[in-house]
N, C-alpha and C positions, 0 to 999 in steps of 0.2 A: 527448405524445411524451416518450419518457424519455432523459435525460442525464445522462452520470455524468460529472464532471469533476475531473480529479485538479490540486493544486497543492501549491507547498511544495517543488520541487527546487531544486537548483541544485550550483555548487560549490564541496565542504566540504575540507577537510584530513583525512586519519587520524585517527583517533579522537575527534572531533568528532560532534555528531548533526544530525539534520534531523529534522521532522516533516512527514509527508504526510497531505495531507488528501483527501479525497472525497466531494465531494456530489451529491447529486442531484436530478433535477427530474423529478417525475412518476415516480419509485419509491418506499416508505419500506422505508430499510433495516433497520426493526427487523421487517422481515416477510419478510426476504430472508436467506441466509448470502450474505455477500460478501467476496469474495478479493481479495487484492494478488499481482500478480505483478510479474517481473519481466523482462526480457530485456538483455542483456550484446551488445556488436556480435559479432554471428558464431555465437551462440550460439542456441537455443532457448530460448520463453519457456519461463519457472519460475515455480511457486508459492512463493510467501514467507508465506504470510499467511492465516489463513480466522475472521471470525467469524460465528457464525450466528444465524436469528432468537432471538429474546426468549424462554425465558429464553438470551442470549449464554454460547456456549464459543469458545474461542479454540482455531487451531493453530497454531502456526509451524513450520516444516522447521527440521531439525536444524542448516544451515550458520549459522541467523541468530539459535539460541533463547539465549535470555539477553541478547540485544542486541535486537531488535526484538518490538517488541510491538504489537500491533494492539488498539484500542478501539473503540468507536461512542460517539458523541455523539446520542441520541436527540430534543433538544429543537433540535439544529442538523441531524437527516438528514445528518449525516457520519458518513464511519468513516474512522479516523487509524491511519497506521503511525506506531510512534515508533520512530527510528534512533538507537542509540547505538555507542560504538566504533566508528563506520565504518573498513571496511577498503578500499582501490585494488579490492577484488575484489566490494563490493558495485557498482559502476558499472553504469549499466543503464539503461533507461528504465522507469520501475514504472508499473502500470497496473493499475486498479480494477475488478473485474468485478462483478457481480450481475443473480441470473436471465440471461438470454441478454445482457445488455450491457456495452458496454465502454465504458470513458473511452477516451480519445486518449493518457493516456501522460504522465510529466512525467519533465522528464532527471537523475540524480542522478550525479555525478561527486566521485569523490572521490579527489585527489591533493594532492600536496605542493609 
């Protein structure tokens, strides 16, 4: 059964980073493109993030490029956003997808 579990939120200050991680159990993500989204209270989720199988390309949307970046770790079956500059308006609960599955989500808040 496959499980994708996101960690690494929590709450930062402005312009401070975080790193999120994703793992999984019973996927490998280096045969998978897998996304980071996001969702905001109130809001629709959003794509933040995409990288895909091996050989890996990366995408990020426009609101987050130059600050967030997305990897995979193939020797650990992770794939990590890395946050920098966080702004009040990154807040959200981010979430890991690949092929049809979802993590459960980790909360990133970021205020002052």
């Amino acid at each position: 059964q496959v499980q994708l579990v996101e960690s690494g939120g929590g709450l930062v200050q402005p312009g401070k980073s975080l790193r999120l991680a994703c793992a999984s159990s019973g996927l490998t993500f280096r045969d998978h493109t897998t996304y980071w989204y996001r969702q905001a209270p109130g809001k629709e989720r959003e794509l933040v993030a995409t990288i895909t199988s091996a050989p890996a390309s990366t995408y990020t949307v426009d609101s987050v490029k130059e600050r967030f970046f997305i990897f995979r770790e193939n020797a650990k079956n992770t794939v990590y956003l890395q946050m920098n500059s966080l702004k009040p308006e990154d807040t959200a609960v981010y979430y890991c997808k690949a092929d049809q599955f979802w993590g459960r989500g980790t909360q990133v808040t970021v205020s002052s």
